[in-house]
VEXDREN-2710 file (C-alpha; in Angstrom, 1 decimal):
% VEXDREN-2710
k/r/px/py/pz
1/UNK/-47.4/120.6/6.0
2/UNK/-50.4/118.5/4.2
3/UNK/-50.2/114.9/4.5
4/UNK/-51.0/113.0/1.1
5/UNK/-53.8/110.2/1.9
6/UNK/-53.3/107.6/-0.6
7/UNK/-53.3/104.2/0.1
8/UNK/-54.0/101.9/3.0
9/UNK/-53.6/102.0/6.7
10/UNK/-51.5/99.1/7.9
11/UNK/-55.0/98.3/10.3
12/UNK/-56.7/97.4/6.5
13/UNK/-54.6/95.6/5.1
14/UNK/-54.3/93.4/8.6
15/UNK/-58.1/93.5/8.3
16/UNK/-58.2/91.9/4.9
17/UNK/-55.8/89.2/5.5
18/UNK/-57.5/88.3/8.6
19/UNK/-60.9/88.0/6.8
20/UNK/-59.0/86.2/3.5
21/UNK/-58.0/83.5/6.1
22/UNK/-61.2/83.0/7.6
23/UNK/-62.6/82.5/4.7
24/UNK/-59.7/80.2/3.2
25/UNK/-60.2/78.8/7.0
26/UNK/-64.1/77.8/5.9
27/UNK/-63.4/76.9/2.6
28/UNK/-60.2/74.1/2.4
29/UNK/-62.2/71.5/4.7
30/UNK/-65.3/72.0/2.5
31/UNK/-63.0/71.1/-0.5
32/UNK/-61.2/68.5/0.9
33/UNK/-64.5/66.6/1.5
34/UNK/-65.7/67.2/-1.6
35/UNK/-63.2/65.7/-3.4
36/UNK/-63.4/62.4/-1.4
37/UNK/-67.1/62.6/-2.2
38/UNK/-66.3/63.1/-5.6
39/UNK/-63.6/59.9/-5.7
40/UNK/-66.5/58.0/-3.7
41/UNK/-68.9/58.9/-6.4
42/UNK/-66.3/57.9/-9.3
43/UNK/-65.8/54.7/-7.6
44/UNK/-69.4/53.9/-7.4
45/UNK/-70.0/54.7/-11.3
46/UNK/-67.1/52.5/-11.7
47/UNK/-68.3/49.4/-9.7
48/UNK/-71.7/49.7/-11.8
49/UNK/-70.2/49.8/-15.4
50/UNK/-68.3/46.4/-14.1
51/UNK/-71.8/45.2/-12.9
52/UNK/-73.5/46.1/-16.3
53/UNK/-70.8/44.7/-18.2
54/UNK/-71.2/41.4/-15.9
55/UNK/-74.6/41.2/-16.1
56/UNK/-74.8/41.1/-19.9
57/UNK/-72.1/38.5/-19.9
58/UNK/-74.3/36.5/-17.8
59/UNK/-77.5/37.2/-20.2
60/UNK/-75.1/35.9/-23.6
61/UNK/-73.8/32.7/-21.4
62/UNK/-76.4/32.4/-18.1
63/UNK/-74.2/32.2/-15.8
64/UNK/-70.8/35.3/-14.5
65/UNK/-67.9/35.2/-15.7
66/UNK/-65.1/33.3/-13.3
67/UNK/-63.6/34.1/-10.4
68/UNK/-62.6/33.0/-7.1
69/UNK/-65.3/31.7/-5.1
70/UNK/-66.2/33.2/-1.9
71/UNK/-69.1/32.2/0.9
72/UNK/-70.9/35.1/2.6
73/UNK/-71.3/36.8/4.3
74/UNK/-68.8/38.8/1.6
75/UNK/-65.3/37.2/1.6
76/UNK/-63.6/39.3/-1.6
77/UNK/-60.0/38.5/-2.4
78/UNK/-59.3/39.0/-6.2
79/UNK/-59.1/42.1/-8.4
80/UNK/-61.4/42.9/-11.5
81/UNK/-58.3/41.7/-13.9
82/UNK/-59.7/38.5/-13.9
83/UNK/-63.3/38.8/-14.9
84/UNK/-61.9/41.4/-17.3
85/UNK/-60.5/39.1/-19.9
86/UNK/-64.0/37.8/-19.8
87/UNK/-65.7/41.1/-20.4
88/UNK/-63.5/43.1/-22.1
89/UNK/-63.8/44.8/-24.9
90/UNK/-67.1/42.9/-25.9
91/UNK/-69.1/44.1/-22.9
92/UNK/-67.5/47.0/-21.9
93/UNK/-63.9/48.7/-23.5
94/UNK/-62.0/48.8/-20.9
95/UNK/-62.6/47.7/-17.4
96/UNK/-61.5/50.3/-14.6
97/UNK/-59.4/48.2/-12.3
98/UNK/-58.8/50.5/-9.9
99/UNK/-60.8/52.9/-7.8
100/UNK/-61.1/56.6/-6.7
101/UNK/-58.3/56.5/-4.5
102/UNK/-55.8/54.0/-6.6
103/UNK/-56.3/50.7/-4.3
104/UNK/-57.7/47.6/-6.6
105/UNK/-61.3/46.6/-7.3
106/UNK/-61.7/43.3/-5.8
107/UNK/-64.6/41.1/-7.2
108/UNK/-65.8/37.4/-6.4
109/UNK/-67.9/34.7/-8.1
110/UNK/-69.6/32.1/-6.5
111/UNK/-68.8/28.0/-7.3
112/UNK/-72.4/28.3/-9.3
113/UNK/-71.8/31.0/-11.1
114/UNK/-75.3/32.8/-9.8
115/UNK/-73.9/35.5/-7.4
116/UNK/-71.0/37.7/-7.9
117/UNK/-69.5/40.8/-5.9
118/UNK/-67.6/43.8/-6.3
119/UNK/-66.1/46.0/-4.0
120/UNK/-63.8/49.4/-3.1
121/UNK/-61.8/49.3/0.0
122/UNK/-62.8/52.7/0.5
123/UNK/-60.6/55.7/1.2
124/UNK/-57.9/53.8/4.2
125/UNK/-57.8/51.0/1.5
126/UNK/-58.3/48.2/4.2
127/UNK/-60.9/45.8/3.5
128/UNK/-62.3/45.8/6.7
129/UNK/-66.0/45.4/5.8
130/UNK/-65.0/42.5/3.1
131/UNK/-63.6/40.5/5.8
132/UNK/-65.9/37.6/6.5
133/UNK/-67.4/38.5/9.9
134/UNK/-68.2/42.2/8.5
135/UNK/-71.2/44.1/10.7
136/UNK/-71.6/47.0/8.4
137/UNK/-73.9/46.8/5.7
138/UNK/-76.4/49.7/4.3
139/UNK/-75.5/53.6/4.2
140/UNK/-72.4/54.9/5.7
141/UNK/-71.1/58.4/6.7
142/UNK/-67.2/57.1/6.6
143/UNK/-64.9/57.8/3.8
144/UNK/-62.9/54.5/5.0
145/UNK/-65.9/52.5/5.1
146/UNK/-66.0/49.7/2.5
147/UNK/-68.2/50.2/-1.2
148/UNK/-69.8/46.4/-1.6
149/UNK/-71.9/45.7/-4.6
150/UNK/-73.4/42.1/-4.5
151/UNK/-75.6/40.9/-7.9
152/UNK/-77.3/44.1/-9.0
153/UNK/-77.4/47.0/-5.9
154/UNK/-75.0/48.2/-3.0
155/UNK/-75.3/46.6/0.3
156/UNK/-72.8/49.1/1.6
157/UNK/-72.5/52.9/0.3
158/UNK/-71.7/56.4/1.3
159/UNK/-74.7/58.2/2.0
160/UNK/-75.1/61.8/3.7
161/UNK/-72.7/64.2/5.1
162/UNK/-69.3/62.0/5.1
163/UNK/-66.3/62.5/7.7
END
């Protein structure tokens, strides 16, 4: 009797699934943190449209546009929709009020007029380096970690590998 030898053994196919799940093993954590960095990054992009739009407000009528005053060190507590009606649509179309992860913008004005912040609460969306006795400033490797952007640069951003 001649045995036909078509197909696969029940050892290859157990083979290939084990190496398709190492590899979907490798791959899902890699994509997860790439999308973060990705809504980090839009968030970012967003926070400096704002800022441009800001500045050339300020360069038409020398001094930002309104909003609650704050002291520092940073103290934000409002969201962009106020400076917005100041901004919007001559400075920019439309200002992104939220960020990567759908928690607000929050943006502050000095009493003056002369200094003027902008913020994401980061991925947990607590504002825990926007509270007034906040430590961490400079690069950051955590996706919770605050995005603050005070009069022209970011004093706190994600830099490096991010967990």
């Amino acid at each position: 009797m001649k045995r036909n030898s078509k197909g696969f053994t029940l050892i290859e196919l157990l083979i290939v699934v084990a190496i398709i799940g190492i590899i979907v093993a490798i791959a899902i954590p890699n994509l997860l943190n790439a999308i973060q960095r990705a809504k980090q990054r839009r968030s970012m992009g967003d926070i400096r449209t704002t800022a441009t739009a800001i500045e050339a407000y300020a360069v038409d009528l020398n001094r930002y546009p309104p909003a609650a005053a704050y002291t520092l060190p940073i103290a934000i507590n409002q969201t962009l929709s106020s400076i917005s009606n100041y901004v919007s649509p001559t400075y920019v179309k439309q200002v992104p009020l939220s960020d990567g992860w759908n928690s607000w913008f929050m943006a502050s004005v000095d009493g003056t007029g002369s200094i003027y912040a902008l913020a994401s609460a980061g991925r947990d969306g607590s504002a825990t380096g926007l509270a007034a006795n906040a430590t961490l400033l400079g690069p950051t490797t955590d996706f919770n970690a605050d995005i603050v952007y005070v009069n022209g640069s970011f004093i706190q951003w994600p830099e490096g590998v991010q967990r």
